[in-house]
N, C-alpha and C positions, 0 to 999 in steps of 0.2 A: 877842452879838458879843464875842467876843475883843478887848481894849485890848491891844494890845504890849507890854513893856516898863512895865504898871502894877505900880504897889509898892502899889495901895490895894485889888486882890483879897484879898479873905481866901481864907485853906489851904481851910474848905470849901468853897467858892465854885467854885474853882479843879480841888478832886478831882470835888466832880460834874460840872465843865465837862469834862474829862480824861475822865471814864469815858463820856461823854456822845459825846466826839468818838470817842474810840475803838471804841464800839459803830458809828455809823454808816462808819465808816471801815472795819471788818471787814463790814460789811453792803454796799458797794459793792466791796471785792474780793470777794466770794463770788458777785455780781451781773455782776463782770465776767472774774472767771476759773473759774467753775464754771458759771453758766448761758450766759456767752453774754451778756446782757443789761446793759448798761450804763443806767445812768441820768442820768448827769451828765458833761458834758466831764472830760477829761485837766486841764483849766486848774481847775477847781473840786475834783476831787480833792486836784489838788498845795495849794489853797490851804486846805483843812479843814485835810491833812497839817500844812503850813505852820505854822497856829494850836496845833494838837495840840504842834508842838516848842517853839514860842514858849513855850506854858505850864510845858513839860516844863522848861524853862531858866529859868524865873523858880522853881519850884519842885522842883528836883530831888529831894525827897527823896522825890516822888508817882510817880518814873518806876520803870517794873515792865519786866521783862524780855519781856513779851508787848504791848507795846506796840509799835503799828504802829511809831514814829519810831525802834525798833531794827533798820528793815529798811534803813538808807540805807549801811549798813556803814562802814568806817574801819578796821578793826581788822589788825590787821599781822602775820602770823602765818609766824614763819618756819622751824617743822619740823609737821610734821603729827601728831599721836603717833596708834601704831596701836591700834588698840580691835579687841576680840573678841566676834564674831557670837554670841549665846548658841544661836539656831539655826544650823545654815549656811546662806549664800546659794547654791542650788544652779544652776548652768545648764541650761537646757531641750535637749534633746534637738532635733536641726532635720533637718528632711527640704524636699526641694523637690520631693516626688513624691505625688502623692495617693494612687496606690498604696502606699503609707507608712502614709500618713494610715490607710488600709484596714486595712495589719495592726496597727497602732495600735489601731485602734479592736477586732478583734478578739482581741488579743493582751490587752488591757485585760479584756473581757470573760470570757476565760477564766482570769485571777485572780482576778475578785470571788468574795467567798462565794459558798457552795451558795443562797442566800435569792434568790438575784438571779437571775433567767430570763434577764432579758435587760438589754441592758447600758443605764444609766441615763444622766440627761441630763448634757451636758457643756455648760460656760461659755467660750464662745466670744469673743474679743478681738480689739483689734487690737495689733500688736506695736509699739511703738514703738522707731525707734531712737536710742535715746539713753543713758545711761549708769545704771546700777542702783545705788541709791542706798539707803541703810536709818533710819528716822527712827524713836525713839523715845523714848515719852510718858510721862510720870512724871505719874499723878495729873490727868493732862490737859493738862500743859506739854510743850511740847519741851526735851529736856534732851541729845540728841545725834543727830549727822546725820554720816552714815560710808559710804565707797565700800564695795562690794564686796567689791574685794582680790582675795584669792583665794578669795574663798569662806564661809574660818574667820575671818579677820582682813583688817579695813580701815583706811583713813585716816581719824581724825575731821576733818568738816569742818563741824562746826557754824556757828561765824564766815560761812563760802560761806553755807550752805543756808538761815542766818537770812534772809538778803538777796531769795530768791527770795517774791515777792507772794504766788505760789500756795499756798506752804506755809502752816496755820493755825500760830501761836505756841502756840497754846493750842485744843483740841479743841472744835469745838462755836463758838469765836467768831466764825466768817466767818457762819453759818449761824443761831445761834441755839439749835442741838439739843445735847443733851445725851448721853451713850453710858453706855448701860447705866447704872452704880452712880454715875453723875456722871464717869465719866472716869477712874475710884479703881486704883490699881495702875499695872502697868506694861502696855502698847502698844505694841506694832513697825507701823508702817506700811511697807512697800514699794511701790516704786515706779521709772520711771526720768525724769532730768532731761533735758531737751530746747530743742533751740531751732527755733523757726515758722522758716519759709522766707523771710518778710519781713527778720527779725532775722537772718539768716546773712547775707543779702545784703548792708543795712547796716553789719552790723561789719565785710567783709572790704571793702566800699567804704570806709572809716573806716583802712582798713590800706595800709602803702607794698606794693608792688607782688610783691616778696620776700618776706611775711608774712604773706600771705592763708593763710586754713585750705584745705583741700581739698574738707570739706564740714560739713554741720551737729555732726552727732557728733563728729567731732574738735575742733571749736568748741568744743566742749558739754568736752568731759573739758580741754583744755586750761584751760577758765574754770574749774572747780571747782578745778583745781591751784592757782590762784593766789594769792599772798602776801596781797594787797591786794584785801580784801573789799568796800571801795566800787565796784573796778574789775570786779567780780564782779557788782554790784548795775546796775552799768550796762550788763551785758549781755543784760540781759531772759533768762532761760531761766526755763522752766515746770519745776514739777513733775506728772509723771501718776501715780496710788495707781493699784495691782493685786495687793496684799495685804493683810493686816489681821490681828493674832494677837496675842492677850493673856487673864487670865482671867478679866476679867469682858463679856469679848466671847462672848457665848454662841448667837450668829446660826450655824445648824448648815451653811448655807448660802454658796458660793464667790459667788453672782448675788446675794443678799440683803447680804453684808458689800460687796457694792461699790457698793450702793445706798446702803447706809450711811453708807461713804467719800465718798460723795455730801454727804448730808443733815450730816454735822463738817464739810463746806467745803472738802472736796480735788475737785480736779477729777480724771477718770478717762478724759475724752474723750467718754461718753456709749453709744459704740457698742458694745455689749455685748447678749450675745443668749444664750436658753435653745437648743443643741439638742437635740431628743429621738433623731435617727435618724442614720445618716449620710446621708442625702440631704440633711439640715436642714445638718449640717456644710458637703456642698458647696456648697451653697447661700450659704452664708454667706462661704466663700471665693472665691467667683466672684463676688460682689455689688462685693466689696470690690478685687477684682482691678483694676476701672474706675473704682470711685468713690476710690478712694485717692488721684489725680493732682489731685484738687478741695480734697484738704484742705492747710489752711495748715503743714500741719509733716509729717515721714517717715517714714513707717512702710515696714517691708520685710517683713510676714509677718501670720499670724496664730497668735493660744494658742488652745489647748485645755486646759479643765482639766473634770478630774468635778467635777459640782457641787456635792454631798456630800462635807464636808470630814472627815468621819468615815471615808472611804473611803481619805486620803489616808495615814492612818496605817497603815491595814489594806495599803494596796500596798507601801506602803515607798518607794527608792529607788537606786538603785546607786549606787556613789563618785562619782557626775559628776551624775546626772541622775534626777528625779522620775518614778515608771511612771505616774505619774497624770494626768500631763499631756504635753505634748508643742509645737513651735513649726513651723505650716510656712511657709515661707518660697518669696516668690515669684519665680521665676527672674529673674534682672538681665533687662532688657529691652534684649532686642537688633535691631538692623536693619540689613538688607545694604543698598549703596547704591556708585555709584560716585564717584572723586575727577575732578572736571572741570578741576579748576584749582587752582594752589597762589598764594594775594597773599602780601607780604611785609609785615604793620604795621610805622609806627614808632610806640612808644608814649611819654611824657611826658620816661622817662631816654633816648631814643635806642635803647631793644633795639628788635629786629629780629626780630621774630613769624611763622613760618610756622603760615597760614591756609587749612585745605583747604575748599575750594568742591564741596560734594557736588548729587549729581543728589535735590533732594529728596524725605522719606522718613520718615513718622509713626511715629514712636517716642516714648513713655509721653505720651502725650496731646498731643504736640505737631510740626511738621512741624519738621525738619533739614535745614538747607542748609549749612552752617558745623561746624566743628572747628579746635578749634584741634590745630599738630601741637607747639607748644611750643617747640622747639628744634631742631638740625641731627641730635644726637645721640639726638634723641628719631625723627627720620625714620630715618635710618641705622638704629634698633634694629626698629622694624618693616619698614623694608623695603618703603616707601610707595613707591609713582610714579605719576605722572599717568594716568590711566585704568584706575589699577585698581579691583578690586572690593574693598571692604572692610566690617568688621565693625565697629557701634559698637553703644556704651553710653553711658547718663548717668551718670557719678560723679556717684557719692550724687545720683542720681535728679535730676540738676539740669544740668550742665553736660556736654555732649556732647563724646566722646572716641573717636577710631576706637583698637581694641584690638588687630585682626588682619586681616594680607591673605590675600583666597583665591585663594592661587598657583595653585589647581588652574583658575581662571577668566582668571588674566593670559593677555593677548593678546601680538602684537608688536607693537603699538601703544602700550605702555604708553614713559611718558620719566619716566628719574631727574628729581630733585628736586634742583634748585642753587641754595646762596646768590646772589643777584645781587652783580655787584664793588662795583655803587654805591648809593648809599640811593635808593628806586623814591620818594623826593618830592624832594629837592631837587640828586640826586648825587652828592654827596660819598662818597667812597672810605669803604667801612664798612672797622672794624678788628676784629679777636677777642685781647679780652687774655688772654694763656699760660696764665693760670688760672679759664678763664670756658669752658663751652659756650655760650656766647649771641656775637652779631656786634652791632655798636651804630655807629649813625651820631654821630660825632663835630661835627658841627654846630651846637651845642646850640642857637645865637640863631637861625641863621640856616633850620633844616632848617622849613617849614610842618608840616607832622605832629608833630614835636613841639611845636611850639607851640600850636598845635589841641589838643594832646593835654594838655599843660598847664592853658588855659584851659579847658576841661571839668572835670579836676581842680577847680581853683580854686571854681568852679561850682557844684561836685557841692553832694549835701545834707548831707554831714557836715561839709565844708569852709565857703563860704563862703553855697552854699544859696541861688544865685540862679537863681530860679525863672523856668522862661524860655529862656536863656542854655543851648538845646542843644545838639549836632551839628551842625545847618543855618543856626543865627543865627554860630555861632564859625566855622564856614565861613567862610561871607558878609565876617564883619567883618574877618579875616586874610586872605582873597585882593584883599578889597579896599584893604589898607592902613591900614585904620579903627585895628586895634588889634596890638601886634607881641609886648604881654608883655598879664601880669595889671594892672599900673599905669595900662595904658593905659584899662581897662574903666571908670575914672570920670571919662574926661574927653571922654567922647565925648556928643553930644547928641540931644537926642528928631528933630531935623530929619536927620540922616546916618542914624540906625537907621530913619525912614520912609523912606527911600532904598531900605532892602533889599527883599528878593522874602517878601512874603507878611508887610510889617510895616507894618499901615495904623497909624492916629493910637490909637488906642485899645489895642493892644499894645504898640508903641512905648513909648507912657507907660506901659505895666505891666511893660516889661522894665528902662527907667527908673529907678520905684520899687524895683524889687527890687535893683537895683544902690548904689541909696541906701542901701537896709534892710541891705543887708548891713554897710556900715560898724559896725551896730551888734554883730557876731559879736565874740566874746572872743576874748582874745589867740592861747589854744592853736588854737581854728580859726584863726586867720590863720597861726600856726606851719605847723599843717596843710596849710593851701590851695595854701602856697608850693612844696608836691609836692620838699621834697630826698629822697635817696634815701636808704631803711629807717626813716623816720622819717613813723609810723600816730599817729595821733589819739592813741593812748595814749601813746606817746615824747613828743606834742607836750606833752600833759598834764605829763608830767616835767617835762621842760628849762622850761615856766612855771612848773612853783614852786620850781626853783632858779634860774632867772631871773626875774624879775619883768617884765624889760624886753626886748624888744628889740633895742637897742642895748650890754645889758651880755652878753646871749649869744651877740652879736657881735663881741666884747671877748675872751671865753672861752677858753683855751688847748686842745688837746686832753686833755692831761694832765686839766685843772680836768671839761671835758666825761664825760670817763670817772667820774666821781666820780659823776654822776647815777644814782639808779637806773635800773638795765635795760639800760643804754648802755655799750657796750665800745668798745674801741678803734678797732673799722670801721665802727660807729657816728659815735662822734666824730670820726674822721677825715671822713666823709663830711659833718658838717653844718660843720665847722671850713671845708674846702673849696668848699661852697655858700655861705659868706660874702666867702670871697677873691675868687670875680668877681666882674666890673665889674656885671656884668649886674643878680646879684642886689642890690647895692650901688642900681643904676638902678630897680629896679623897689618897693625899702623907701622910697628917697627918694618917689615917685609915692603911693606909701600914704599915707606919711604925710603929704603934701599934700593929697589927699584925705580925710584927717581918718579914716582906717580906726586903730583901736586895736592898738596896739604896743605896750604895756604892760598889765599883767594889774590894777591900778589907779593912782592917783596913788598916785606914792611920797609918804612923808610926813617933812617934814624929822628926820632925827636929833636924837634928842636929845643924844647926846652923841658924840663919835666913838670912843668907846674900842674898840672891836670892828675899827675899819677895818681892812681888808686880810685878819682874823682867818677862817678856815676853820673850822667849830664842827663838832663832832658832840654828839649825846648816848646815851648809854646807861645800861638803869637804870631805875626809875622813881623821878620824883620829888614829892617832897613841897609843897613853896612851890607850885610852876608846873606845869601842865600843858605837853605838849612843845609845843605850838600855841603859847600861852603864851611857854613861853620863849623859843623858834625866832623869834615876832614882835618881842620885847626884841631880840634880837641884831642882828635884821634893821635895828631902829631906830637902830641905833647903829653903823650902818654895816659891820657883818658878811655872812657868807654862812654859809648852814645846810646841812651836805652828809649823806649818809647811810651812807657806807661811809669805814674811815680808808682811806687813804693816807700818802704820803711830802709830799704836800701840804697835809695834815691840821695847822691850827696846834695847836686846841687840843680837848681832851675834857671832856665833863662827867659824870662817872659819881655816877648815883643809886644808890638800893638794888639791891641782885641785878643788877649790871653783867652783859652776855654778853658776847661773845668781842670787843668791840669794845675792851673794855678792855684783854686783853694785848694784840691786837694792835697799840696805839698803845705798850705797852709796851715790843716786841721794836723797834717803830720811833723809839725814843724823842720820840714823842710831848707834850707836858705835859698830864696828867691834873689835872683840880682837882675837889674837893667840890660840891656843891649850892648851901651856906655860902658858899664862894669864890667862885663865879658870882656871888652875890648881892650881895657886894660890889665885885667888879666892876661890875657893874650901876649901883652908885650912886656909882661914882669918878668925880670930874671932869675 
């Protein structure tokens, strides 16, 4: 057992405790993202992890670059530089027709050698959609992880690609196996990154309502873009291997190297198959045609590759695309159905959602009664009316969309589609501002739907996470008066919620507890819960660590607000003015009565005031202090730590190899000081 914080481990004591955890720690991610197989809670993982940093921190000079505790990210990265494919990353050829597939297959056939009778077995996959990504191994380490691109040239994104679990650091450690000459030389692994269906849904419920993604893919490439590689790591996306090339990799076979990619500890998905015929091909596509809606993450197609990689040379390829292989792709799935009815939501901000009510209609595994149509402008451009016949799909395989009407099928029955003059929950005259296609009920206290809509918000699992507290209990409790904001949700008692329909004694007290439990959630979820508009779990993350409190980012000017990263000016605007009403004013008072956390911890008295009022940046690296470090001195001395200058900006600290942070506090004249000069700062009285 690991002591915390003991000074009486000895160094060796310590490295074989380290090598010790990090074997098992590599042996339960290979356990749970390549087999499938977990063997221990999420809670006993975090806490081995836990131990593993503990050590890593009392001993750093034992921490190695392949080491699980470099997966939690931090690292800041603010250009990407481009690196060069030493192969090219080529695009596959895509057909949606199996007649395709056919000259494919025969068009293949009549390039092989004269040796070849008949055409050999090809390596069959599924296609994953998610972003192509290229990782290679120095020796058995990872030493660089790069998009695509175009092709010839990508973005390194090492920092990102550390972060993902599925990735092995080092070849062979998730698993135990070793590759050919011990791993010796250089290794390209290919593959693409991806996010489960679980995790899309989470992160864009985690997002204000404007910032949702559209679907997992565009999730997946926006996360790899990003600055802030912790906020990367807290995305969950996987890696899937579907290539393998290096020269002590001598496996002559495409189906045998991905077995391999197996047994080093990358996961592949698993479903991969020899066929010998094309009967076996369609086979293979048709299999997966229906069972594709079952798995946890999206694939839109299937590869084909020969499975002899020696052949791959011998075909070649044209500018764009390999003759060796091939992607087919399965047509979007579509289903005709009629619109019955258009409702109008009102959602949390007051917009005003047209909602078509179709004649339901099984499409990709599941039945359809609903669409949403979006907006006015989004009716108007299809050309929607009630009773007609139309054509839908699921974006990105998940969320139903009608895409086309078939005018050749409209009746004289059909009726245009009108905003209502008043909000369909409490009346009030809706308005459309000059530069919005959306209509919004201006009610904000008083409309039920939004405050329904609110309290679910609040609720939800990323926010406050009380379990329980769905659709039909937030009903209940707002038409009966019980509760009018989120303030109200801790003062209500176990004898009024058994009051409601279908809440005996024993629910009651477990929707109760959860309402208690939640007090315990950190600051940024209560940020979060409070539903202001453009402001996602990850804004809220900001604004608490350049606020600490509460009440000082209720203080905040807009100007000061804009300094935060990520956050511009209709940003700031928007949370500057979710503070100015009473309302919200009414409902932080209730919080914090309730004992909910408002602060991200106890502040701790200053040590000195020298800093007060002080606006800090740093740039540079520095010597003395880490930025954590020094960012904590300043904070204790009654400053604020910002991260972009301004015209607000008091003061600078530039270390070695300043960036551009430095002129620009120059051109704004700024006061720049030393390292040295901080330091004495520091200890003035």
């Amino acid at each position: 057992m690991i002591n915390f914080g003991s000074n009486s481990m000895r160094k060796e004591d310590a490295a074989a405790e380290i090598e010790q955890l990090k074997k098992e720690i590599n042996r339960h991610n290979y356990l749970y993202y390549v087999q499938a197989k977990p063997e221990i809670s999420d809670y006993e993982f975090d806490t081995m992890l836990e131990k593993l940093i503990a050590l890593e921190q009392e001993f750093p000079e034992l921490i190695s670059s392949d080491s699980p505790s470099q997966r939690v990210g931090g690292q800041i990265t603010k250009e990407f530089p481009t690196v060069h494919h030493r192969e090219r990353m080529l695009s596959l050829s895509n057909t949606y027709s199996l007649q395709e597939v056919d000259d494919f297959y025969k068009r293949v056939s009549k390039l092989l050698p004269e040796q070849y009778e008949s055409c050999p077995a090809f390596a069959a996959e599924l296609k994953f959609d998610g972003v192509a990504v290229s990782l290679v191994y120095r020796d058995g380490l990872l030493v660089r992880g790069a998009t695509r691109g175009d092709g010839s040239q990508g973005d390194d994104i090492t920092p990102n690609i550390k972060t993902l679990q599925s990735v092995p650091l080092r070849l062979g450690s998730f698993s135990g196996e070793q590759l050919c000459q011990s791993g010796s030389g250089e290794i390209e692994v290919r593959g693409e990154v991806f996010m489960r269906k679980d995790d899309f849904t989470a992160l864009n419920e985690a997002r204000s309502e404007d910032e949702q993604f559209a679907n997992p893919r565009n999730a997946t490439a926006g996360s790899l873009k990003l600055q802030d590689s912790a906020e990367v790591a807290r995305r969950k996306l996987f890696f899937v291997a579907y290539y393998m090339k290096g020269e002590t990799v001598t496996v002559p076979s495409h189906y045998e190297r991905l077995v391999l990619l197996e047994k080093l500890g990358f996961y592949t998905g698993g479903n991969f198959s020899l066929c010998y015929t094309l009967e076996d091909i369609y086979g293979f596509i048709s299999q997966w045609a229906e069972k594709r809606w079952k798995l946890p993450y999206e694939i839109d197609g299937v590869v084909l590759k020969l499975n002899d990689i020696a052949l791959w040379k011998e075909l070649g390829a044209t500018s764009k695309s390999p003759r060796w292989a091939i992607a087919y792709k399965y047509p979007a799935q579509r289903a005709k159905t009629i619109v019955r009815k258009v409702v109008f939501q009102v959602g949390r901000l007051g917009t005003i959602t047209p909602v078509a009510q179709l004649e339901p209609v099984k499409l990709a595994g599941t039945t359809v009664s609903r669409s949403t149509l979006h907006n006015l402008d989004e009716v108007a451009r299809l050309d929607v009316r009630l009773n007609d016949t139309v054509f839908i799909e699921k974006s990105g395989e998940i969320i139903p969309k009608i895409i086309s009407v078939d005018k050749e099928e409209r009746g004289g029955d059909t009726v245009p589609i009108v905003v209502p003059d008043v909000c369909p929950s409490c009346g009030t005259p809706l308005e459309r501002p000059s530069n919005e296609v959306n209509y919004y009920c201006p009610n904000e206290d008083g409309c039920p739907a939004q405050v329904r809509a609110r309290l679910e918000h609040f609720a939800s699992r990323n926010a406050m996470d009380i379990n329980g507290l769905g659709k039909a209990i937030v009903e209940q409790l707002v038409s009966s008066g019980m509760v009018s904001d989120a303030g109200d949700l801790y003062s209500i008692t176990e004898d009024k919620v058994r009051g409601l329909e279908r809440q005996a004694e024993k629910s009651a007290a477990k929707l109760l507890k959860a309402i208690e439990e939640s007090k315990k959630q950190g600051y940024d979820r209560v940020l979060f819960a409070l539903g202001i508009r453009h402001v996602g779990l990850a804004t809220a993350r900001e604004l608490t660590a350049a606020y600490p409190s509460l009440d000082k980012l209720r203080k905040a000017s807009i100007e000061e607000l804009s300094d935060v990263p990520d956050i511009g000016p209709v940003v700031a605007e928007s949370i500057h003015d979710f503070f100015g009403k009473p309302s919200a004013a009414a409902i932080i008072e209730k919080l914090r009565a309730a004992g909910v956390r408002l602060e991200a911890a106890k502040p701790k008295e200053p040590v000195n005031l020298r800093f007060e009022g002080f606006a800090v940046i740093f740039t540079g690296s520095m010597e003395q202090y880490t930025r954590d470090e020094a960012a904590g001195l300043v904070l204790e001395r009654g400053g604020k730590v910002v991260t972009s200058v301004t015209k607000n900006t008091n003061l600078v600290v530039a270390g070695k190899n300043p960036g551009s942070k430095l002129e620009k506090a120059r051109k704004l004249g700024v006061k720049v000081i030393s390292e040295s000069e901080f330091d004495e700062m520091l200890h003035e009285q």
